[in-house]
PASEBA-1860 file (N, C-alpha, C; in nm, 3 decimals):
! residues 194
1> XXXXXXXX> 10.506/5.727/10.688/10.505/5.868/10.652/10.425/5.889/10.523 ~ 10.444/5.825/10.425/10.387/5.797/10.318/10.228/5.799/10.322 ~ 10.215/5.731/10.398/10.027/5.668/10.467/9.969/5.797/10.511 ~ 10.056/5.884/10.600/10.008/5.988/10.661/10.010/6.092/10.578 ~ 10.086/6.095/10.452/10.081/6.224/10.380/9.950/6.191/10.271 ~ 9.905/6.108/10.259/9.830/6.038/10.171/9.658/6.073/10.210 ~ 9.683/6.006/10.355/9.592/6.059/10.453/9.541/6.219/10.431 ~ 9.632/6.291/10.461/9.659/6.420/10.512/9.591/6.490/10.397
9> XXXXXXXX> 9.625/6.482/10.199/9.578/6.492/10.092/9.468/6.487/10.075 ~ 9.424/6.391/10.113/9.270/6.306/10.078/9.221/6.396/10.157 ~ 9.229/6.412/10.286/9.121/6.500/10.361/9.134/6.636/10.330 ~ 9.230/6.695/10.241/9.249/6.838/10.216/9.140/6.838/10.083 ~ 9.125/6.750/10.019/9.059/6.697/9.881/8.884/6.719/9.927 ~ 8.858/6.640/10.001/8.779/6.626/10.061/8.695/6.759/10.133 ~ 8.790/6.796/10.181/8.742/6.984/10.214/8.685/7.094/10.127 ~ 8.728/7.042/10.021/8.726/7.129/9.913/8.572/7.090/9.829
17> XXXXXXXX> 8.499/6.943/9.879/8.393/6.912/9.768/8.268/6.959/9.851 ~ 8.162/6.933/9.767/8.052/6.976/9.817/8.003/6.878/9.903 ~ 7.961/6.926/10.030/7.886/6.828/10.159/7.663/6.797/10.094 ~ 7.680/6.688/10.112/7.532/6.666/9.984/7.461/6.760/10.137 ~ 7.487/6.739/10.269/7.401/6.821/10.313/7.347/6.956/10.308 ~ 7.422/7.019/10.223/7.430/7.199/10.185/7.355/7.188/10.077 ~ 7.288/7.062/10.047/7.274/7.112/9.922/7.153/7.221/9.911 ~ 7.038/7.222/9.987/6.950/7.352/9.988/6.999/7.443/9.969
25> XXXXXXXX> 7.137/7.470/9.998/7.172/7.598/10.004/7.236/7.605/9.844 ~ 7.259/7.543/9.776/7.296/7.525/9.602/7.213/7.575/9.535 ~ 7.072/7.489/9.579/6.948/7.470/9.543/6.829/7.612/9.595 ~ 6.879/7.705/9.651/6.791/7.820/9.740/6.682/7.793/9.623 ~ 6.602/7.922/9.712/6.431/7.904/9.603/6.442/8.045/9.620 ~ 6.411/8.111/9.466/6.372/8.268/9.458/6.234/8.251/9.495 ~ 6.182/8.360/9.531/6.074/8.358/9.571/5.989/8.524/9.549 ~ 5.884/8.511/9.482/5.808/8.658/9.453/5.659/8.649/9.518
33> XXXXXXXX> 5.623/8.715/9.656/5.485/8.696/9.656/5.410/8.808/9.573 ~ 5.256/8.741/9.550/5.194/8.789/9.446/5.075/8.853/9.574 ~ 5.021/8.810/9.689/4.965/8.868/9.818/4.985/8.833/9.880 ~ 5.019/8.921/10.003/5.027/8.849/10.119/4.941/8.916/10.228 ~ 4.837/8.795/10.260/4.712/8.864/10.345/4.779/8.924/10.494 ~ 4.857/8.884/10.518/4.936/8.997/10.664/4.935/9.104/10.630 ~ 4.926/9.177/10.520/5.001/9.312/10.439/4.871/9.416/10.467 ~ 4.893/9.500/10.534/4.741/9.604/10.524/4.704/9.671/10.400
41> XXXXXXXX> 4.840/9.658/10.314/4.799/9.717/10.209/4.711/9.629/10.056 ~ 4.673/9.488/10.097/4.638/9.416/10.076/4.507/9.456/9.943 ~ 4.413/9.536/10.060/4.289/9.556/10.035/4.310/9.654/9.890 ~ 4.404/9.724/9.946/4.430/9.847/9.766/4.494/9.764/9.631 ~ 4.550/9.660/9.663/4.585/9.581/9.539/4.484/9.484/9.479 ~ 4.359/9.464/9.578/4.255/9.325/9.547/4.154/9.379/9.554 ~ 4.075/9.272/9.453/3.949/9.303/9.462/3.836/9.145/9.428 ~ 3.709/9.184/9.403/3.604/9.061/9.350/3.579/9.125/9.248
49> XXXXXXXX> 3.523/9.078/9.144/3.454/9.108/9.022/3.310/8.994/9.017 ~ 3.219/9.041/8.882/3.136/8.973/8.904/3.102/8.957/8.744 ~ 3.043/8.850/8.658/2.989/8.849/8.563/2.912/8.923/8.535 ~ 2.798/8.918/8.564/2.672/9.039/8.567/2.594/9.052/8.679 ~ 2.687/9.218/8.692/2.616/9.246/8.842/2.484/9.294/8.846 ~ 2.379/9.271/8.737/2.267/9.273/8.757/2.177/9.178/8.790 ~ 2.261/9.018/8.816/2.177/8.903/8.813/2.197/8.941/9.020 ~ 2.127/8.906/9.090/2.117/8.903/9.223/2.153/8.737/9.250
57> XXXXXXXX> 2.133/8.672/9.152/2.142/8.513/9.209/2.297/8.487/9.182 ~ 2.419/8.554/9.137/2.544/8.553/9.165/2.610/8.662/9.236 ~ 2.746/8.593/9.326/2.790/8.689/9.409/2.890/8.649/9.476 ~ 3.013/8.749/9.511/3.134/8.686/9.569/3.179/8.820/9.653 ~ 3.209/8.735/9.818/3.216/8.825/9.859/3.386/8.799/9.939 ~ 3.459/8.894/9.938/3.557/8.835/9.986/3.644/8.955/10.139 ~ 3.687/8.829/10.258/3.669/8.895/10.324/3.823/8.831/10.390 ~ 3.935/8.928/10.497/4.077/8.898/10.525/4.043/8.862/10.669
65> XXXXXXXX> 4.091/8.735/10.734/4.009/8.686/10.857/4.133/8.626/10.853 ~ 4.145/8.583/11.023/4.177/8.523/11.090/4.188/8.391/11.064 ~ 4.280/8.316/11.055/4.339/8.141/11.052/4.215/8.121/11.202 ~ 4.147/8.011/11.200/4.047/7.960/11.335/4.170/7.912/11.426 ~ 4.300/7.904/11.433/4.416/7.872/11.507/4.449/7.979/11.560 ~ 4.448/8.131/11.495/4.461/8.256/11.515/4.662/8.291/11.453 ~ 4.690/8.175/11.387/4.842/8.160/11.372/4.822/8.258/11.252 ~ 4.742/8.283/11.131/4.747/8.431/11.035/4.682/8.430/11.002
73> XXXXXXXX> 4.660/8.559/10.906/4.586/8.597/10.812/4.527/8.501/10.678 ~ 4.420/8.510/10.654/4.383/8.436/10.533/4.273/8.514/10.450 ~ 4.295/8.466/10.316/4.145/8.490/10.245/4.049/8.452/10.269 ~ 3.881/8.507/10.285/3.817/8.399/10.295/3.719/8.443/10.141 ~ 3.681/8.326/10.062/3.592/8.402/9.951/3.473/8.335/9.945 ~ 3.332/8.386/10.026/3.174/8.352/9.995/3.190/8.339/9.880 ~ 3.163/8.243/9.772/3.085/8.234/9.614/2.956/8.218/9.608 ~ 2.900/8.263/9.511/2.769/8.201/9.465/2.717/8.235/9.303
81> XXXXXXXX> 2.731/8.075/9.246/2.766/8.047/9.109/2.588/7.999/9.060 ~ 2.543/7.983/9.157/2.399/7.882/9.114/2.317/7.938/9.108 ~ 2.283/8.042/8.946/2.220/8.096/8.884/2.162/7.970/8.745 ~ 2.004/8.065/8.724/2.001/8.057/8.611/2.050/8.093/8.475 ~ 2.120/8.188/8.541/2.208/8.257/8.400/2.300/8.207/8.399 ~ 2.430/8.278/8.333/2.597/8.228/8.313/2.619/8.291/8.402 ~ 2.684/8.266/8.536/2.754/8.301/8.608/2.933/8.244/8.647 ~ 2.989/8.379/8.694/3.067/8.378/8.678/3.160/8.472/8.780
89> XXXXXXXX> 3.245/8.469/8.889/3.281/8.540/8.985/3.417/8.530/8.988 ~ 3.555/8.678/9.045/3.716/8.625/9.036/3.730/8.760/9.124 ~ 3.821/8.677/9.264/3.957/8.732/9.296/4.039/8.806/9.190 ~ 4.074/8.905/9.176/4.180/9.019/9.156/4.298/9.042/9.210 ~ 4.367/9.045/9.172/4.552/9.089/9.221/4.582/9.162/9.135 ~ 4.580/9.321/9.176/4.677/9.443/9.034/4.819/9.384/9.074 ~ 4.924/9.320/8.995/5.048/9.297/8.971/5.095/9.410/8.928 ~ 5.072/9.519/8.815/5.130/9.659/8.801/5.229/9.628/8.722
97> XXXXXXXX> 5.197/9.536/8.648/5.295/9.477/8.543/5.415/9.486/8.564 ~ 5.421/9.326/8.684/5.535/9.268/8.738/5.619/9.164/8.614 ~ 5.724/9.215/8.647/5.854/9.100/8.553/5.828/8.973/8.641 ~ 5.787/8.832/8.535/5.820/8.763/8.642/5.879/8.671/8.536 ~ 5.971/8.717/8.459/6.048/8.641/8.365/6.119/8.525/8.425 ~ 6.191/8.586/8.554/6.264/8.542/8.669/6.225/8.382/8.751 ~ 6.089/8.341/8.700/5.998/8.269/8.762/5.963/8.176/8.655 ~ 5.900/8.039/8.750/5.866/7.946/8.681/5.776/7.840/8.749
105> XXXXXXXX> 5.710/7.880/8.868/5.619/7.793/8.932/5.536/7.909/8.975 ~ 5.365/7.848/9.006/5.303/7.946/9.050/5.263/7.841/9.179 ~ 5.264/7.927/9.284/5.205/7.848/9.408/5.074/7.873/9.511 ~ 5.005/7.812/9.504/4.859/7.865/9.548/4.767/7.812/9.691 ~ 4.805/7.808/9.795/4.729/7.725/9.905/4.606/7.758/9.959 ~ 4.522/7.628/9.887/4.377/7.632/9.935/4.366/7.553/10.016 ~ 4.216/7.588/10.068/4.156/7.490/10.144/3.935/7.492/10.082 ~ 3.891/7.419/10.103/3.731/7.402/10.081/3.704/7.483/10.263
113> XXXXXXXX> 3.565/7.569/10.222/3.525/7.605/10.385/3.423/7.537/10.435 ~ 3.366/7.579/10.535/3.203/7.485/10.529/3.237/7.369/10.591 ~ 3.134/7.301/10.520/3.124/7.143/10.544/3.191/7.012/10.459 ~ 3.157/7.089/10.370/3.247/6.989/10.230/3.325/7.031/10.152 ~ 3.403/6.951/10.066/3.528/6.969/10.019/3.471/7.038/9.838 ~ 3.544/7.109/9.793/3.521/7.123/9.651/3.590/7.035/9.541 ~ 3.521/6.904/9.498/3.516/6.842/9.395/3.580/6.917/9.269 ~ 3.491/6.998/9.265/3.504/7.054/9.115/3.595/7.145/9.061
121> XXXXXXXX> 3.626/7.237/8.999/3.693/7.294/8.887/3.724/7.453/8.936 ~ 3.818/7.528/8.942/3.883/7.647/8.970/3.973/7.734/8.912 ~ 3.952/7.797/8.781/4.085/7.865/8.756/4.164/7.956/8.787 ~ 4.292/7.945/8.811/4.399/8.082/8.790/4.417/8.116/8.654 ~ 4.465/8.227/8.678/4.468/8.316/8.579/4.517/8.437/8.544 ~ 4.638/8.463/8.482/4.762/8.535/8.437/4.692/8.632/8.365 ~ 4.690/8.752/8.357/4.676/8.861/8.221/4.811/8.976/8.188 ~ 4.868/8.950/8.083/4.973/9.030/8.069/4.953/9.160/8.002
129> XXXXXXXX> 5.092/9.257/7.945/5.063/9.371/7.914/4.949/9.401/7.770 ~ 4.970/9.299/7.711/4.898/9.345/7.594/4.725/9.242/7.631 ~ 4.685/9.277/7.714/4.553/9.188/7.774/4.568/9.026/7.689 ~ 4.679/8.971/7.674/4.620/8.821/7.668/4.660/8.769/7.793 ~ 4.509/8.703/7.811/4.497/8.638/7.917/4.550/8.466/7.931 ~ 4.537/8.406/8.016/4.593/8.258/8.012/4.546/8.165/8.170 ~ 4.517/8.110/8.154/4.430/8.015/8.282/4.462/7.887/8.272 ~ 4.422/7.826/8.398/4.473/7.705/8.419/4.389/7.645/8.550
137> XXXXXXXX> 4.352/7.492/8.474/4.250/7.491/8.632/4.264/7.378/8.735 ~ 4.251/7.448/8.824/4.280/7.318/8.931/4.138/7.238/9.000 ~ 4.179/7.156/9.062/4.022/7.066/9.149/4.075/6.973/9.219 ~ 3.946/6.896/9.280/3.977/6.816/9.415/4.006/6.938/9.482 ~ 3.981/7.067/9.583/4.006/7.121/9.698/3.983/7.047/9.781 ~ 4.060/7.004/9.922/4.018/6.936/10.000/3.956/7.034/10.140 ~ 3.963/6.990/10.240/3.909/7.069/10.335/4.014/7.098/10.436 ~ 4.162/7.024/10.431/4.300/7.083/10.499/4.375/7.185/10.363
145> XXXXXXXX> 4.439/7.251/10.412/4.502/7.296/10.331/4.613/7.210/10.241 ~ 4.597/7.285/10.101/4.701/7.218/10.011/4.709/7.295/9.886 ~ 4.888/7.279/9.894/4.940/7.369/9.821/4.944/7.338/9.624 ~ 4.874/7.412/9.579/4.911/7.378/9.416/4.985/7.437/9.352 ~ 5.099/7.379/9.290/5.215/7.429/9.217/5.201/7.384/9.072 ~ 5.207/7.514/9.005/5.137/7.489/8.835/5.289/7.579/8.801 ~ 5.333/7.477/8.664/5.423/7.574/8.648/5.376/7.686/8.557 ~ 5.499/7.774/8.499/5.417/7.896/8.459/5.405/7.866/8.314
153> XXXXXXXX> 5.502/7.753/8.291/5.449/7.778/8.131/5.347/7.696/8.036 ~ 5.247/7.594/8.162/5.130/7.575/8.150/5.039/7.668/8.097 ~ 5.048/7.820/8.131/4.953/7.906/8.118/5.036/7.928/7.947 ~ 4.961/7.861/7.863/5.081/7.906/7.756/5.019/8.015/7.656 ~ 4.932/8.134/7.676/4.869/8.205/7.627/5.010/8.335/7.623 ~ 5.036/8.308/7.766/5.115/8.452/7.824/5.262/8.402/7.760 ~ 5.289/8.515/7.624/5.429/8.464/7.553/5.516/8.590/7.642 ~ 5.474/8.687/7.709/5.570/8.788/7.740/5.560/8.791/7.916
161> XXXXXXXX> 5.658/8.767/8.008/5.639/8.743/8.106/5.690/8.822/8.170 ~ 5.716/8.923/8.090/5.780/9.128/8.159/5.704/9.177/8.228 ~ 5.571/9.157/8.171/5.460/9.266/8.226/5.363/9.184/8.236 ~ 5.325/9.149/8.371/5.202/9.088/8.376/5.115/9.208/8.465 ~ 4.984/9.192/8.447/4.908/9.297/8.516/4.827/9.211/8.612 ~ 4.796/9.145/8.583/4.683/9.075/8.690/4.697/8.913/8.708 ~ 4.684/8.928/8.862/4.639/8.722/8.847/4.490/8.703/8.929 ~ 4.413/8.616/8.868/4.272/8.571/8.919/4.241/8.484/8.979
169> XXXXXXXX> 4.150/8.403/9.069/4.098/8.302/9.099/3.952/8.340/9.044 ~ 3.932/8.215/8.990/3.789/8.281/8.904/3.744/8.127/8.959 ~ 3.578/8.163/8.940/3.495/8.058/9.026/3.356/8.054/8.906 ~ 3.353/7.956/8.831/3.203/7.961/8.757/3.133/7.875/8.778 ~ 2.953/7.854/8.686/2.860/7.754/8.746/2.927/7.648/8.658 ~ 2.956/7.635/8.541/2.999/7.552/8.480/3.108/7.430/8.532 ~ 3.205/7.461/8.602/3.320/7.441/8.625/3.276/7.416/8.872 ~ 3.242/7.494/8.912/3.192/7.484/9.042/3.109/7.364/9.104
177> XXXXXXXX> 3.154/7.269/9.186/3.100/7.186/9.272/3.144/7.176/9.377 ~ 3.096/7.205/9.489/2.906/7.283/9.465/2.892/7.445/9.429 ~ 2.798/7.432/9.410/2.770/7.592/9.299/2.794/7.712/9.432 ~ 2.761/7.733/9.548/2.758/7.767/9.651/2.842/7.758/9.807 ~ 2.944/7.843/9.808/3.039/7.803/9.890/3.108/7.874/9.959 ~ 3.234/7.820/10.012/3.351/7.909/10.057/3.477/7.862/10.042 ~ 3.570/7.944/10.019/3.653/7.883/9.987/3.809/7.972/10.003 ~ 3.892/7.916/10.103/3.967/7.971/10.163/4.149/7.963/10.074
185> XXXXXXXX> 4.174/8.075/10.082/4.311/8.123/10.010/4.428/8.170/10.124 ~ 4.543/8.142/10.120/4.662/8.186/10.204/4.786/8.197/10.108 ~ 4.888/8.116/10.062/4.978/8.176/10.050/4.956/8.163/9.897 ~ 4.977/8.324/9.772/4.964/8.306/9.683/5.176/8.396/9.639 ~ 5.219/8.300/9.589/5.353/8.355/9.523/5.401/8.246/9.399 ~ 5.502/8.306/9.344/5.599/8.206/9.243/5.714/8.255/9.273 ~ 5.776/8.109/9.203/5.924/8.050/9.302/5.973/8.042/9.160 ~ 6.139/8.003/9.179/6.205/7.961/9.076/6.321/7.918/9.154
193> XX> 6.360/7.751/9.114/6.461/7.701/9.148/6.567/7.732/9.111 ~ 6.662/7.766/9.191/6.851/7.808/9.143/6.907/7.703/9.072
END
C-alpha cells in the first residue's frame, strides 16, 4: 500500500512539471513583419532610391514576381553599381515610426539571381526618429535562399528603438561583387524570443 501511494505521488508530481517537449511553446517567437511581398499594399510602403539620378550608368530597378515554383511572392531587385562615379542604390520600407523596442533580431532572406552568387558586401539599414541612421553588412549571398539574422543591437547607431522610420537594403560599387546584378528578397521581419 505504501509502494502504491508513493507511486500514485510521484506521478501526481510529475504532472505538474514541465514536458521538455512543450518547450516551443515556453519559448514562442514574437514576431513583427517589416514587408510582406503577398501584401498589395506593398508597393505604397516601398520604394528604390538612387545616388545620383543623373549618372545613367547607375540604376535599381525593383520589381514583386512570382517564386519560379509559383509557391509566393518575392522581391526581385535589378542593380547596377558599375559606374565611373560613386554609385550607390537602396530598397525602402516607410516603417511610420514603428516601436520595435519589443524586438531584438532582424531577419532577412536572400538569395543571388542570375548565374552567380554575390561574393561581396550588402547593407541593412535602420533610420530612426531623429534621422540617425545605423547599418550593418552582410555577404557571401548564395544562389539558394538563406536567411540572415543580425541582431538589433549590432546596428548600434539607433539608441531609441520607439520610432524607427525606415529600413534599407542598400547596394554600392564599393562594397558590390559583381557590380551588376540581381538579387532576390522574401521574408523581411524581426523576432524576439520569449
Amino acid at each position: 500500500m505504501r509502494r502504491l501511494f508513493k507511486s500514485f505521488f510521484f506521478g501526481i508530481v510529475l504532472g505538474f512539471l514541465p514536458i521538455a517537449s512543450f518547450a516551443q511553446d515556453v519559448h514562442a517567437q514574437q514576431i513583427l513583419r517589416i514587408v510582406d511581398f503577398e501584401d498589395a499594399e506593398t508597393s505604397q510602403n516601398t520604394g528604390v532610391w538612387l545616388h545620383n539620378i543623373l549618372d545613367s550608368e547607375q540604376g535599381l530597378k525593383m520589381e514583386i514576381s512570382q517564386e519560379k515554383d509559383g509557391s509566393k511572392k518575392i522581391l526581385r531587385l535589378d542593380y547596377d553599381v558599375d559606374s565611373p562615379n560613386p554609385a550607390m542604390v537602396g530598397f525602402w520600407v516607410n516603417l511610420r515610426n514603428q516601436d520595435l523596442r519589443e524586438f531584438d533580431t532582424l531577419h532577412v532572406s536572400l538569395k543571388a539571381g542570375g548565374v552567380e552568387r554575390f561574393p561581396g558586401n550588402i547593407a541593412f539599414q535602420f533610420t530612426d526618429a531623429d534621422s540617425h541612421k545605423a547599418a550593418y553588412l552582410v555577404s557571401s549571398i548564395p544562389m539558394e535562399w538563406k536567411q540572415f539574422e543580425v541582431p538589433l543591437k549590432n546596428f548600434n547607431r539607433i539608441h531609441d528603438w520607439s520610432q524607427i522610420k525606415e529600413f534599407e537594403i542598400i547596394i554600392d560599387d564599393i562594397n558590390a561583387r559583381p557590380k551588376e546584378g540581381v538579387l532576390l528578397v522574401d521574408e523581411i521581419y524581426v523576432s524576439k524570443d520569449r
